[in-house]
C-alpha positions in Angstrom: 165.9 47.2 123.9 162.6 47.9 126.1 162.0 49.9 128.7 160.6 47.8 131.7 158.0 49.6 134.4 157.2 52.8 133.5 159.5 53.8 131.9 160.8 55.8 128.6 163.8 55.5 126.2 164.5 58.7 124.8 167.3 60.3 122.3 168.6 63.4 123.6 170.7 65.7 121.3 173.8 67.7 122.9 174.1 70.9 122.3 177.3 73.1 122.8 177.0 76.0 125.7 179.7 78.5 126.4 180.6 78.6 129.9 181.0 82.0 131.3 185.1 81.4 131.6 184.5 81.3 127.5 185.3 77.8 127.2 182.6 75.8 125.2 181.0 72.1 126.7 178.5 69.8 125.4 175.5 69.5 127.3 171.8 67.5 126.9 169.6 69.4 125.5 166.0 70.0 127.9 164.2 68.8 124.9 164.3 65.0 123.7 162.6 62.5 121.2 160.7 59.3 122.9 162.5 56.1 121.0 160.2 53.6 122.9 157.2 53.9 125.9 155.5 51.8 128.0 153.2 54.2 129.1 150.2 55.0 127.5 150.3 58.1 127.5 153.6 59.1 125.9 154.1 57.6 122.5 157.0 56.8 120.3 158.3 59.9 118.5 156.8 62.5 120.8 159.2 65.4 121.9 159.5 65.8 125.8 160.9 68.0 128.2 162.5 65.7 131.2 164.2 66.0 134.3 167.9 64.9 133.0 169.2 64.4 136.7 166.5 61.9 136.8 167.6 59.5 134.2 169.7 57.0 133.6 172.7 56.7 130.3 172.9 54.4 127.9 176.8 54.4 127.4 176.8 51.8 124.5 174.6 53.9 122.6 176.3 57.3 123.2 177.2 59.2 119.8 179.3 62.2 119.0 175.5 64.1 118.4 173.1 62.3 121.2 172.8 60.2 124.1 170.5 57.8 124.8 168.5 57.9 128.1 165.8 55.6 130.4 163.4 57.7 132.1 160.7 57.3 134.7 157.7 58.7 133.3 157.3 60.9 136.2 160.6 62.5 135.3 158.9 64.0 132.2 157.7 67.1 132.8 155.4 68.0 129.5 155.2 66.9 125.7 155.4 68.8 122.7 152.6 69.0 120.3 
């Protein structure tokens, strides 16, 4: 798998958060790992902070620990270092 355009692949962890009825959900995390880029800027293995409403699921490679998400580079907001 590649991203086309501008885009990035990235592997996002879900984390549990207790909803304030006390019932626990898992959510994306805000925080994600680049799998693959075609921008130059952003490189494989980099951590980002994205805009999640902005992407797009990968169901076939969901797990019970991450999801896998294609991203418009726009949609990232910074990167870690």
């Amino acid at each position: 798998m590649r991203p086309y355009g501008k885009r990035v692949i990235l592997k996002v962890d879900l984390v549990m958060v207790e909803q304030p009825d006390g019932t626990k959900r898992e959510e994306p995390s805000s925080e994600a790992k680049v799998m693959m880029s075609n921008t130059k800027d952003i490189k494989k293995g980099d951590t980002v902070f994205f805009n999640y409403f902005g992407a797009i699921s990968i169901e076939s490679k969901k797990t019970k620990k991450s999801i896998v998400l294609v991203v418009d580079e726009e949609d990232i907001f910074a990167i870690a270092k």
